[in-house]
PDB file of N, CA, C and O in Angstrom:
ATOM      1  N   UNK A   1       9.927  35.915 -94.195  1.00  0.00           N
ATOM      2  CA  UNK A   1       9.642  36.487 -92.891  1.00  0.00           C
ATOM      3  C   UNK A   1       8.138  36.509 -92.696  1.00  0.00           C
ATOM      4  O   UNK A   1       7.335  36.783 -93.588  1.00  0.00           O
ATOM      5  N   UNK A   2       7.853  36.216 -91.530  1.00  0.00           N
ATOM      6  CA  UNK A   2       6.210  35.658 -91.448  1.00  0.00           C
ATOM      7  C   UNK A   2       6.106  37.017 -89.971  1.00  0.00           C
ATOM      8  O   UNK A   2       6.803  37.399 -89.031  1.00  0.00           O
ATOM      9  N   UNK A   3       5.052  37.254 -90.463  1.00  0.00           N
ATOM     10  CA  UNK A   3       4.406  38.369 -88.744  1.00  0.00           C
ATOM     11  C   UNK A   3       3.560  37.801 -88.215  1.00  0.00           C
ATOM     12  O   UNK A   3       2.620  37.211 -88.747  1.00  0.00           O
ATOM     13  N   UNK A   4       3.928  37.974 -86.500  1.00  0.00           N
ATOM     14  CA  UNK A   4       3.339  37.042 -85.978  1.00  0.00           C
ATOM     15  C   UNK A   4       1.975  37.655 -85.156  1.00  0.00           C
ATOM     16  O   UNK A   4       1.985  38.667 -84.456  1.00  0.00           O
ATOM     17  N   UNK A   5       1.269  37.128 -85.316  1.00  0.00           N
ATOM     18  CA  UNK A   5      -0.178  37.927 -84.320  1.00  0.00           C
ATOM     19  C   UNK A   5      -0.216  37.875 -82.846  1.00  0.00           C
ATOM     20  O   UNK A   5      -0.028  37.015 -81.985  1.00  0.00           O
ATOM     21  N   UNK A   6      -0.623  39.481 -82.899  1.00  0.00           N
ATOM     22  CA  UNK A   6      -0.149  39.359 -80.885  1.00  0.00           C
ATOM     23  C   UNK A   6      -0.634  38.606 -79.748  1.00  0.00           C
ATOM     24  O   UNK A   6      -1.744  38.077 -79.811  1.00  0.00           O
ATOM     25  N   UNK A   7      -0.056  38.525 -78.923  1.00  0.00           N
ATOM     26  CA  UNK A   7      -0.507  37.437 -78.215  1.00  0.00           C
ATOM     27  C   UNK A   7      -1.394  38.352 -77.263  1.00  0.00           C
ATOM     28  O   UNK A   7      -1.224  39.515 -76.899  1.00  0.00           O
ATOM     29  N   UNK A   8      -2.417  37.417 -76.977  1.00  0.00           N
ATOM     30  CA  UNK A   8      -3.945  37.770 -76.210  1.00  0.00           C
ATOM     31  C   UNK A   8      -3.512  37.622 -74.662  1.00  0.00           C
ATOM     32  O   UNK A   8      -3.259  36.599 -74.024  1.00  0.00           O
ATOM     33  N   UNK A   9      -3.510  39.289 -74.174  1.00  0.00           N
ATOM     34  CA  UNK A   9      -2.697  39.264 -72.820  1.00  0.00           C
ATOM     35  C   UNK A   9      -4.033  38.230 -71.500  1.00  0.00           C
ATOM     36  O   UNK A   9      -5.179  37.929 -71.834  1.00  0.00           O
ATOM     37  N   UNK A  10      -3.590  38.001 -70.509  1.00  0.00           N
ATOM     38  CA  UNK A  10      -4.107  37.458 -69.419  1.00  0.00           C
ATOM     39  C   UNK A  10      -5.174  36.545 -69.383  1.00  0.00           C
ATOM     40  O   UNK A  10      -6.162  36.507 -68.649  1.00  0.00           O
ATOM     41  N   UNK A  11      -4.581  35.364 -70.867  1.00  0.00           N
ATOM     42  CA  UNK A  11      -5.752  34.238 -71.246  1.00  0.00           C
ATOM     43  C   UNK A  11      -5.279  33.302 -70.878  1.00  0.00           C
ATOM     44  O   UNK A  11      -5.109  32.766 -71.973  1.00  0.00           O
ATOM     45  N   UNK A  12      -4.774  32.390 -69.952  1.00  0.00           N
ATOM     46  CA  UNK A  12      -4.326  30.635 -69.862  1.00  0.00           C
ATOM     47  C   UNK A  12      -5.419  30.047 -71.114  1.00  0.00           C
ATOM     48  O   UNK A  12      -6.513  30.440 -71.517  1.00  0.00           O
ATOM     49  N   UNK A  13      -4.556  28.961 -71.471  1.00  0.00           N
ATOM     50  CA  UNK A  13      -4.626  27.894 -72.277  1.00  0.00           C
ATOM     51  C   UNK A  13      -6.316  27.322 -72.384  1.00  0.00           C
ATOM     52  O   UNK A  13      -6.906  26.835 -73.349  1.00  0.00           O
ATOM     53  N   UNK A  14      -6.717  27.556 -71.212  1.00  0.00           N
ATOM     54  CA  UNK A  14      -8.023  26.711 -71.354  1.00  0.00           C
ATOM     55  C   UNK A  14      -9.303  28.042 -71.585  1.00  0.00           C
ATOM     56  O   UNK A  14     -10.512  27.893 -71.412  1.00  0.00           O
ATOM     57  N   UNK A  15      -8.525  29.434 -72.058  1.00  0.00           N
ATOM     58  CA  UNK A  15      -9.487  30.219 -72.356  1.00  0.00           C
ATOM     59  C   UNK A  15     -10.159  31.064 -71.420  1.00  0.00           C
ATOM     60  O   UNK A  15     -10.785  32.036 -71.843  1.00  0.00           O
ATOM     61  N   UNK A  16     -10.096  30.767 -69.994  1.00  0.00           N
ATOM     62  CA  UNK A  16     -10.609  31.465 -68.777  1.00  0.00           C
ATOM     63  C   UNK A  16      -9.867  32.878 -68.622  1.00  0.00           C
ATOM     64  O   UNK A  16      -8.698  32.750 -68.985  1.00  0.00           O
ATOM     65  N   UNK A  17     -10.096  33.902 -68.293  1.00  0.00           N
ATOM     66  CA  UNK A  17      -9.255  34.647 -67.515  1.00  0.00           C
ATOM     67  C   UNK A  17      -8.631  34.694 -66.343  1.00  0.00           C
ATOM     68  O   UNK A  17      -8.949  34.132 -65.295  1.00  0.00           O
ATOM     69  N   UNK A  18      -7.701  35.411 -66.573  1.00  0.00           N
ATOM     70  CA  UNK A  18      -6.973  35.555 -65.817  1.00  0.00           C
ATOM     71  C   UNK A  18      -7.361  35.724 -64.621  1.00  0.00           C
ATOM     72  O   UNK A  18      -8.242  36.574 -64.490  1.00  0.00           O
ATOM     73  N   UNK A  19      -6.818  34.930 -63.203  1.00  0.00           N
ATOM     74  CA  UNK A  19      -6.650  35.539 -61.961  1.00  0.00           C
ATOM     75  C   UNK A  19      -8.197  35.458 -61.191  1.00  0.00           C
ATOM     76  O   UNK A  19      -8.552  35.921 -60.107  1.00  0.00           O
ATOM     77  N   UNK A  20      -8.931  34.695 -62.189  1.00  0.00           N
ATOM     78  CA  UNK A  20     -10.391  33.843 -61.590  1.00  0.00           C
ATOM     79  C   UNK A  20     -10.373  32.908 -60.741  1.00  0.00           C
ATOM     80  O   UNK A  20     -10.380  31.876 -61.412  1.00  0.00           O
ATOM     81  N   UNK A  21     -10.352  32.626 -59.572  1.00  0.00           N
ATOM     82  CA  UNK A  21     -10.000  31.683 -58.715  1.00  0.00           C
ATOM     83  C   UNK A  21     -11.918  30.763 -58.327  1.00  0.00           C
ATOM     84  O   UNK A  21     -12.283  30.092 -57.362  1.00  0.00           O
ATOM     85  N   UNK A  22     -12.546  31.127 -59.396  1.00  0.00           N
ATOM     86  CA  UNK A  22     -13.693  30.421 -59.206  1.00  0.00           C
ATOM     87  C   UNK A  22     -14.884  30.679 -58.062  1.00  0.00           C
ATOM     88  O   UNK A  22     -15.983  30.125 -58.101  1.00  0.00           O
ATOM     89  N   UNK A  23     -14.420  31.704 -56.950  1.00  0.00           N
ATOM     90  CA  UNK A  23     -15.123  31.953 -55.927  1.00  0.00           C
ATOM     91  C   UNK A  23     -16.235  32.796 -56.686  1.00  0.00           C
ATOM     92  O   UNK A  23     -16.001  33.587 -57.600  1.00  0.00           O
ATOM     93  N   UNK A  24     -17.492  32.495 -56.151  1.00  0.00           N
ATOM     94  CA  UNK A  24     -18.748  33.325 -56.546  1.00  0.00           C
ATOM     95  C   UNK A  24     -18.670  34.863 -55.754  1.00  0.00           C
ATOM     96  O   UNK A  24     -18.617  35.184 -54.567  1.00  0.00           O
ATOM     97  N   UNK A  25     -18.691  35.642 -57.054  1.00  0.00           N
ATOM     98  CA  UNK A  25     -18.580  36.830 -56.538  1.00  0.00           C
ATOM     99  C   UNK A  25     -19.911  37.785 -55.857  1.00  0.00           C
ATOM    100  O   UNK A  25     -19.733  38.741 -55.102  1.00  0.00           O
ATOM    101  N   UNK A  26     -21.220  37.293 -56.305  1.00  0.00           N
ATOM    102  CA  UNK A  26     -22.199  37.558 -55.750  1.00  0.00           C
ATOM    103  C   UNK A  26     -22.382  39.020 -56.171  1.00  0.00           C
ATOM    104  O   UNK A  26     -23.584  39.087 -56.429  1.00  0.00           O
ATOM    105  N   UNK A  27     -21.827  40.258 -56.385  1.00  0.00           N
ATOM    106  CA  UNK A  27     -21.902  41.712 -56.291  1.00  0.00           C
ATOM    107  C   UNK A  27     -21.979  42.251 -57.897  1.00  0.00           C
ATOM    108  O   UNK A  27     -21.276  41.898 -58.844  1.00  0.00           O
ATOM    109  N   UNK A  28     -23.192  43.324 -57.857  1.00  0.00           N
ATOM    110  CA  UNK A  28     -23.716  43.531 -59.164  1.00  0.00           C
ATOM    111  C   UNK A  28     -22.248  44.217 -60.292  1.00  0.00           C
ATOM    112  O   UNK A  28     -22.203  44.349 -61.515  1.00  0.00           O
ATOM    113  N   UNK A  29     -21.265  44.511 -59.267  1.00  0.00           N
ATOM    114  CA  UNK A  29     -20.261  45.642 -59.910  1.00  0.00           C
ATOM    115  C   UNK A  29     -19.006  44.034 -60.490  1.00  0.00           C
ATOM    116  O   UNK A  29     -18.372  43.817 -61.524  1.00  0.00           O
ATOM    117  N   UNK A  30     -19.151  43.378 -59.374  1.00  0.00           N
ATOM    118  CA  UNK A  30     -18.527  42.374 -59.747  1.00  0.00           C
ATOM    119  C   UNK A  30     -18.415  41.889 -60.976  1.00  0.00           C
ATOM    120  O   UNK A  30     -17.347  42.037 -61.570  1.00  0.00           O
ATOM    121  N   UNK A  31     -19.429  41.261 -61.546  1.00  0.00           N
ATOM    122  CA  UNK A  31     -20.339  40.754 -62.805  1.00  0.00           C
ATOM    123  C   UNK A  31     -19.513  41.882 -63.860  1.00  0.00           C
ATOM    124  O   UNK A  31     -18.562  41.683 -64.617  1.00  0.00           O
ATOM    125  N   UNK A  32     -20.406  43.314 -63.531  1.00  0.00           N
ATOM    126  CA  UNK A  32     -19.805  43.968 -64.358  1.00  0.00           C
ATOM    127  C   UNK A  32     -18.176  44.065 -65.146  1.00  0.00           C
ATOM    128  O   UNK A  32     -17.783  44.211 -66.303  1.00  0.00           O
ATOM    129  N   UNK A  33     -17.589  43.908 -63.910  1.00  0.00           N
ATOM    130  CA  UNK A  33     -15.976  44.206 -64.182  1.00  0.00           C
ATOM    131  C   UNK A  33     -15.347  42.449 -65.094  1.00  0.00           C
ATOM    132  O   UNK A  33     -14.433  42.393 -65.916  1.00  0.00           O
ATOM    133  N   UNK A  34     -16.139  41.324 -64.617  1.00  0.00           N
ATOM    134  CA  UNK A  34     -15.645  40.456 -64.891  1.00  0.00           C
ATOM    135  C   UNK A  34     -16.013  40.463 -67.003  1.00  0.00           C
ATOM    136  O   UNK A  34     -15.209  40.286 -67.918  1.00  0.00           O
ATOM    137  N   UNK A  35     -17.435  40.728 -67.050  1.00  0.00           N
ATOM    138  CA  UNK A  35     -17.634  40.999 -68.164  1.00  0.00           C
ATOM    139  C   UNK A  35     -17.038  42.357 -68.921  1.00  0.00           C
ATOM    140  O   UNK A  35     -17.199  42.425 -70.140  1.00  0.00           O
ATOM    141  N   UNK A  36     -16.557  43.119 -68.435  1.00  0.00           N
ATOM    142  CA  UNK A  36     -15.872  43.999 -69.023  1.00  0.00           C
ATOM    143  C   UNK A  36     -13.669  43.278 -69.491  1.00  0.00           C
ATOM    144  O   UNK A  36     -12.877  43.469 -70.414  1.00  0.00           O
ATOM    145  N   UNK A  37     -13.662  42.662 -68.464  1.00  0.00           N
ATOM    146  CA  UNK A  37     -12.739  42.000 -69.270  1.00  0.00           C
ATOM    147  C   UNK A  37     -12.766  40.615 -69.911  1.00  0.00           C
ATOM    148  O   UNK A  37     -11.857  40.219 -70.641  1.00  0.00           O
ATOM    149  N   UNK A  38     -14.110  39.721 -69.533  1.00  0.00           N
ATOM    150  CA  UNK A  38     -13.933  38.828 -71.117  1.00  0.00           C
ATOM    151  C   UNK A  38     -14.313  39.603 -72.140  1.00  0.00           C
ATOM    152  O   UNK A  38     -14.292  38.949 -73.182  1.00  0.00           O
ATOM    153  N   UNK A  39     -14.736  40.984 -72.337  1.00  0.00           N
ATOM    154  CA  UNK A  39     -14.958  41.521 -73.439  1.00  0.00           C
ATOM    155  C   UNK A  39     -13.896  41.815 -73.908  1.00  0.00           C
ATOM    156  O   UNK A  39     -13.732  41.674 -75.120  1.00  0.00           O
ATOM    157  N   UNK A  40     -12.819  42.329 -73.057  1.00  0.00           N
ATOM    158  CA  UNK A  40     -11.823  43.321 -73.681  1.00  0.00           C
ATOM    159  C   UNK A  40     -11.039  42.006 -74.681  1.00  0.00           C
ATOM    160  O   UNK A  40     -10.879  41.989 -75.901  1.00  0.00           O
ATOM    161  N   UNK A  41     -10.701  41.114 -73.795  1.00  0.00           N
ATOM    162  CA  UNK A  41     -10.077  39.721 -73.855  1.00  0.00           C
ATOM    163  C   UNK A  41     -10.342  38.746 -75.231  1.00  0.00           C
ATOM    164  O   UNK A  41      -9.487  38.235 -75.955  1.00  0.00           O
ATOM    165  N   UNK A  42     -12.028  38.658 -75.351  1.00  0.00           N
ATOM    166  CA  UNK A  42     -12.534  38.756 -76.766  1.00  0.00           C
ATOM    167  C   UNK A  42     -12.361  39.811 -77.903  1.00  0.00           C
ATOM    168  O   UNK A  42     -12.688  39.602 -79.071  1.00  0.00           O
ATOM    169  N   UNK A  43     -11.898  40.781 -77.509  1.00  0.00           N
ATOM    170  CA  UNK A  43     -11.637  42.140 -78.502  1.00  0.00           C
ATOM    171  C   UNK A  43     -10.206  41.656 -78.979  1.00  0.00           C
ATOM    172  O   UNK A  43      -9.976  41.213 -80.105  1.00  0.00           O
ATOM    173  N   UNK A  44      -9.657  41.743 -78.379  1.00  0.00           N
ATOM    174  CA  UNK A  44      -8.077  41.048 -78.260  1.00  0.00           C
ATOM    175  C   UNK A  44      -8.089  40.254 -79.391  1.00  0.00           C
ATOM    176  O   UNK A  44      -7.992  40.706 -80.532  1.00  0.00           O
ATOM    177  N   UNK A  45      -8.264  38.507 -78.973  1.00  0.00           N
ATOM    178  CA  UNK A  45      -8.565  37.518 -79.328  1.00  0.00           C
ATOM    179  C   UNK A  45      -9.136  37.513 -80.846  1.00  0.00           C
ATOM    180  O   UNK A  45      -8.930  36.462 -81.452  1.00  0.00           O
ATOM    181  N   UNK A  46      -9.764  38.447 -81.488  1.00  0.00           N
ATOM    182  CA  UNK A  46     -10.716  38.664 -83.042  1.00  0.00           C
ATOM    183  C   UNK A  46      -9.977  39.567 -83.515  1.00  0.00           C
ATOM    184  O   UNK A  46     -10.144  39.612 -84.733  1.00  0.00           O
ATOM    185  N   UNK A  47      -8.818  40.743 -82.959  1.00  0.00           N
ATOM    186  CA  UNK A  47      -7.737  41.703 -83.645  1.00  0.00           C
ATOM    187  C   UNK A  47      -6.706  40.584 -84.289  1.00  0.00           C
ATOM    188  O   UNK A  47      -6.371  40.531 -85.472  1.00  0.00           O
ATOM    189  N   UNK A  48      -6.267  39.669 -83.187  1.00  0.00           N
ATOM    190  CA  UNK A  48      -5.229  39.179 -83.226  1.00  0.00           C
ATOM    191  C   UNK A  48      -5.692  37.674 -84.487  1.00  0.00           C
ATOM    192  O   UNK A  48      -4.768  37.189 -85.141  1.00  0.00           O
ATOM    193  N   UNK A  49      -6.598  37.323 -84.597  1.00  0.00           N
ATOM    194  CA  UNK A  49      -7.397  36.125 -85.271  1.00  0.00           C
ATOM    195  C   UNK A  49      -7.173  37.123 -86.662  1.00  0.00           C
ATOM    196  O   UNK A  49      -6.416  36.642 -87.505  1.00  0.00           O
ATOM    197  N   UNK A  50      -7.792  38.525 -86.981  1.00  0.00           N
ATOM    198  CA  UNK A  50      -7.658  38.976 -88.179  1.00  0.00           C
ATOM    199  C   UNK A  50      -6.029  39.103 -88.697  1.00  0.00           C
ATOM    200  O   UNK A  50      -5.679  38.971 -89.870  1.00  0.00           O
ATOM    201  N   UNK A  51      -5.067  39.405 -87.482  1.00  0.00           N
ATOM    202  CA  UNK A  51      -3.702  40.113 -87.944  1.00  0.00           C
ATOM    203  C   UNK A  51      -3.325  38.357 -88.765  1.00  0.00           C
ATOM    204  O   UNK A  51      -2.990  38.236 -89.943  1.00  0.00           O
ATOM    205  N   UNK A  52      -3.453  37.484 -88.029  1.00  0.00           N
ATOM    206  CA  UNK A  52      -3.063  35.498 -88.321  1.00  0.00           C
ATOM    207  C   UNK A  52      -3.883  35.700 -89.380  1.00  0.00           C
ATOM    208  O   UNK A  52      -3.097  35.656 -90.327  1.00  0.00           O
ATOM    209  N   UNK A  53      -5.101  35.919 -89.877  1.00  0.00           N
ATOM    210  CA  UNK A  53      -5.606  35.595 -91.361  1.00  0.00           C
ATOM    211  C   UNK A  53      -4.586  36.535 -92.208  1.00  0.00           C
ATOM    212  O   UNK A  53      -3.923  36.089 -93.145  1.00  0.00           O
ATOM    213  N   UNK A  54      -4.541  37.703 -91.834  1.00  0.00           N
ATOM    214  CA  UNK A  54      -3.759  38.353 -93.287  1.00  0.00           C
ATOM    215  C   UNK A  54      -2.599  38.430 -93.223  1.00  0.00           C
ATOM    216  O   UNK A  54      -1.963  39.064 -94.065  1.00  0.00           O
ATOM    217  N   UNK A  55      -2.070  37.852 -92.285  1.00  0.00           N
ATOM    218  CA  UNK A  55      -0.958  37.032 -92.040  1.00  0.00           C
ATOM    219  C   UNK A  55      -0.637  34.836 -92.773  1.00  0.00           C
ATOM    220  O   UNK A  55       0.197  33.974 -92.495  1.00  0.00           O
ATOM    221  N   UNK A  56      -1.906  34.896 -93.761  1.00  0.00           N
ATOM    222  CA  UNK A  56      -1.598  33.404 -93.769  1.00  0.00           C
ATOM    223  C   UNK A  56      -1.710  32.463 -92.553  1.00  0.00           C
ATOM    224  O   UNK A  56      -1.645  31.235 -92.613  1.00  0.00           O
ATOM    225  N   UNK A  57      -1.854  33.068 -91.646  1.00  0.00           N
ATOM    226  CA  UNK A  57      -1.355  32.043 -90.494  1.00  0.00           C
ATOM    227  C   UNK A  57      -2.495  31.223 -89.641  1.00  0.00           C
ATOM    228  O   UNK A  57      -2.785  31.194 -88.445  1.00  0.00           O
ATOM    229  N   UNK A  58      -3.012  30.560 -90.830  1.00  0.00           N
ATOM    230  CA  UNK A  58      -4.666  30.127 -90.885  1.00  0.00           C
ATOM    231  C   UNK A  58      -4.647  28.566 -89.418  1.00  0.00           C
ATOM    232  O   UNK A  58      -5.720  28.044 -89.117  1.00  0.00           O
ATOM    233  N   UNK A  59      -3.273  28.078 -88.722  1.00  0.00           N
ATOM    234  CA  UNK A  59      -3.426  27.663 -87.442  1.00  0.00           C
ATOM    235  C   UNK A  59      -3.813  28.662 -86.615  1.00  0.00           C
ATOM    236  O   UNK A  59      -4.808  28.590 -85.895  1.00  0.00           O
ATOM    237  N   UNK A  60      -2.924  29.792 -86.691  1.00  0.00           N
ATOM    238  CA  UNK A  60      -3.092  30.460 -85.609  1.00  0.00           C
ATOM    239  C   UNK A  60      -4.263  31.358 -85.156  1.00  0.00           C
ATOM    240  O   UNK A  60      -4.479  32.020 -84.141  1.00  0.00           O
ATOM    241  N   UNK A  61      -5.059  31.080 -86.514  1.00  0.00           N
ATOM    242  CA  UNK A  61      -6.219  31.860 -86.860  1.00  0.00           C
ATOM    243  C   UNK A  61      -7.346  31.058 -86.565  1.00  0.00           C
ATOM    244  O   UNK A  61      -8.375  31.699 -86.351  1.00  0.00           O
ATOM    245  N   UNK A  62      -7.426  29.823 -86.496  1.00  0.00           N
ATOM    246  CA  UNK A  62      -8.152  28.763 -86.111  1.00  0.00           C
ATOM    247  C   UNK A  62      -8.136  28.372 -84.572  1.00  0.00           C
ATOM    248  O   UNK A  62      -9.062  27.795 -84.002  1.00  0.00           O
ATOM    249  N   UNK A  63      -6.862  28.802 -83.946  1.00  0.00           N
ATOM    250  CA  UNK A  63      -6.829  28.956 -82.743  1.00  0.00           C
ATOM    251  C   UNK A  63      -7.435  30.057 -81.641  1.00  0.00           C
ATOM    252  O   UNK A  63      -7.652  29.928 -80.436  1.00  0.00           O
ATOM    253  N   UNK A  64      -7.561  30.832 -82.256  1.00  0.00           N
ATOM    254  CA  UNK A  64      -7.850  32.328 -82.017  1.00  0.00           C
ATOM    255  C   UNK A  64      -9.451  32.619 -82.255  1.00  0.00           C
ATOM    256  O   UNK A  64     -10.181  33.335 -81.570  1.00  0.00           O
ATOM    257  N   UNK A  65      -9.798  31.826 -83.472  1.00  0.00           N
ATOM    258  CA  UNK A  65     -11.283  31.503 -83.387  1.00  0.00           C
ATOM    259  C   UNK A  65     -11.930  31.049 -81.994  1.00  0.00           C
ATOM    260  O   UNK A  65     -12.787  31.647 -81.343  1.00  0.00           O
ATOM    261  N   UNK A  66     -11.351  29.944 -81.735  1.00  0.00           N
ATOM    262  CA  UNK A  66     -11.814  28.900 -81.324  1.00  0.00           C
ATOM    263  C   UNK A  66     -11.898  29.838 -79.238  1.00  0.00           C
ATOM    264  O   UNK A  66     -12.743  29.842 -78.343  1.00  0.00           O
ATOM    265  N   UNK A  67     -10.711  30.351 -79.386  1.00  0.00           N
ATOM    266  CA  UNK A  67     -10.154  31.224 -77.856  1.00  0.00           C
ATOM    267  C   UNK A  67     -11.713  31.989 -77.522  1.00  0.00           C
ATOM    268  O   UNK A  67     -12.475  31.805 -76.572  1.00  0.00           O
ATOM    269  N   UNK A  68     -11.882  33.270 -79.176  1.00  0.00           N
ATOM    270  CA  UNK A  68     -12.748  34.000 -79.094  1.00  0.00           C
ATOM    271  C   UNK A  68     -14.079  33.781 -79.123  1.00  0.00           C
ATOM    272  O   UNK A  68     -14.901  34.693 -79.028  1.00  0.00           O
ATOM    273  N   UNK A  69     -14.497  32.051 -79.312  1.00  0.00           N
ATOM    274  CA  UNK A  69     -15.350  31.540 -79.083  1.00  0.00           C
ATOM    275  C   UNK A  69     -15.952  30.998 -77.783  1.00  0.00           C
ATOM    276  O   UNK A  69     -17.084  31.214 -77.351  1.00  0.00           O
ATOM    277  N   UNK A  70     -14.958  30.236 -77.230  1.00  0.00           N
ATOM    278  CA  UNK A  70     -15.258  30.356 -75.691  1.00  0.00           C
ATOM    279  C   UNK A  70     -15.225  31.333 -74.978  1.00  0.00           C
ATOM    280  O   UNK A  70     -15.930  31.273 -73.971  1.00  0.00           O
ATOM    281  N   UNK A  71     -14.466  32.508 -75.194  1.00  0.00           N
ATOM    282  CA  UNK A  71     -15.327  33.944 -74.262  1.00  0.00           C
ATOM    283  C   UNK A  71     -16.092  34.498 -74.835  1.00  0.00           C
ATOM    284  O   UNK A  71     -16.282  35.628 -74.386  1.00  0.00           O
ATOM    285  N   UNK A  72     -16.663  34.245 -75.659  1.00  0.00           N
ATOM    286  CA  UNK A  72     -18.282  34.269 -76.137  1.00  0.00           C
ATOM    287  C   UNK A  72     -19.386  33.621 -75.081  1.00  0.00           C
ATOM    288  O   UNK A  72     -20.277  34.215 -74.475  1.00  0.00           O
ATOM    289  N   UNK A  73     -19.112  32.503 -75.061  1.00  0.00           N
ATOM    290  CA  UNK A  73     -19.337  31.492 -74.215  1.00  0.00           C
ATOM    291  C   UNK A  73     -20.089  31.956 -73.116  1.00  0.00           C
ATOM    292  O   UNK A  73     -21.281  32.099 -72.842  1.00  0.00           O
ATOM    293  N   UNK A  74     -18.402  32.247 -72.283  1.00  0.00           N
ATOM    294  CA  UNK A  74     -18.375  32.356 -71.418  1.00  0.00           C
ATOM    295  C   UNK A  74     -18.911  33.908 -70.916  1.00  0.00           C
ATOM    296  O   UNK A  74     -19.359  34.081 -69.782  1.00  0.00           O
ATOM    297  N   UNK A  75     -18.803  34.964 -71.886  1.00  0.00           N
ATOM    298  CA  UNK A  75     -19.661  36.334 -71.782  1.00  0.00           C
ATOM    299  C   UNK A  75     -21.175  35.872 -71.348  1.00  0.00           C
ATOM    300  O   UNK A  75     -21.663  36.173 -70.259  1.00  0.00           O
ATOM    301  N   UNK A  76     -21.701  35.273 -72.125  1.00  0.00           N
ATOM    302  CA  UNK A  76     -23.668  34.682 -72.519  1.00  0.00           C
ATOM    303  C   UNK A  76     -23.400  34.029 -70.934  1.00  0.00           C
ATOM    304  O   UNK A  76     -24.190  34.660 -70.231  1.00  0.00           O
ATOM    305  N   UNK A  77     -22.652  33.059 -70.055  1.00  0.00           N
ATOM    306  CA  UNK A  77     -22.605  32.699 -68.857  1.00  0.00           C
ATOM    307  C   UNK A  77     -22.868  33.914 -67.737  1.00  0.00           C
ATOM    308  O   UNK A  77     -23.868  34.290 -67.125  1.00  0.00           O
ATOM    309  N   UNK A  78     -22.081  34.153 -67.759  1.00  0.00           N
ATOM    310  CA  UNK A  78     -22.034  35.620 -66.988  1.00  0.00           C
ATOM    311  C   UNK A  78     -22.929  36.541 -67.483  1.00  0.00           C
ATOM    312  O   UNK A  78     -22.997  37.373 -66.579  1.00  0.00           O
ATOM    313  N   UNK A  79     -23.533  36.833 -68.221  1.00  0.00           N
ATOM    314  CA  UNK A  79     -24.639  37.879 -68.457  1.00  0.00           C
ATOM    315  C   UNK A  79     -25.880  36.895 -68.152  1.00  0.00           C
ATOM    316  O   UNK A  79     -26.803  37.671 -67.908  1.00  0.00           O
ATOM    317  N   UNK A  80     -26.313  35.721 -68.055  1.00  0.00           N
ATOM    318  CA  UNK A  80     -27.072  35.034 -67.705  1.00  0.00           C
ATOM    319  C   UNK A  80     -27.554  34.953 -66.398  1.00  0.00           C
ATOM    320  O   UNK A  80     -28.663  34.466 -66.180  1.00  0.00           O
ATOM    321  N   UNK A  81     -26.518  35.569 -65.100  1.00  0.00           N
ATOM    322  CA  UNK A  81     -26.426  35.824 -63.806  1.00  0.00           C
ATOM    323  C   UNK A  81     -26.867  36.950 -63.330  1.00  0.00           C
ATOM    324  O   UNK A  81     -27.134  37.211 -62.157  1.00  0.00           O
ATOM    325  N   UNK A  82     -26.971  37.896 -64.634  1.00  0.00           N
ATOM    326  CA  UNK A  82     -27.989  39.491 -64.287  1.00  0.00           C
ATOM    327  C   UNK A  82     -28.878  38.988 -63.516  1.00  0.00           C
ATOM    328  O   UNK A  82     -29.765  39.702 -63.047  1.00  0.00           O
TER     329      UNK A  82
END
């Protein structure tokens, strides 16, 4: 029996969040809120990367790297717009 690491709520496949439709938001609170959830999203993403390591589950852990790496990314993007 293998445990499986939780899945990282409101991430599509290509790592973006959720429900971003790309329009420039322009507003200082904006920024804020958007970086408050690639943070949470990255918090997520490095729980769930540790539960897959001590879990063996060194794909899913490599995947999860890689997730929590592009909203890294993509955090340094968006804080770059201060």
């Amino acid at each position: 029996m293998t445990a499986e690491a939780p899945k990282v709520g409101a991430i599509g496949g290509n790592g973006k969040a959720g429900g971003s439709d790309g329009s420039g938001g322009g507003g200082g609170g904006d920024i804020a809120a958007q970086l408050a959830v690639l943070q949470q999203q990255k918090d997520e993403a490095e729980d769930a990367m540790q539960v897959a390591v001590d879990s063996d589950d060194f794909d899913e852990a490599d995947r999860l790297q890689e997730l929590a790496s592009s909203l890294a990314d993509q955090i340094e993007a968006v804080q770059a717009q201060l």
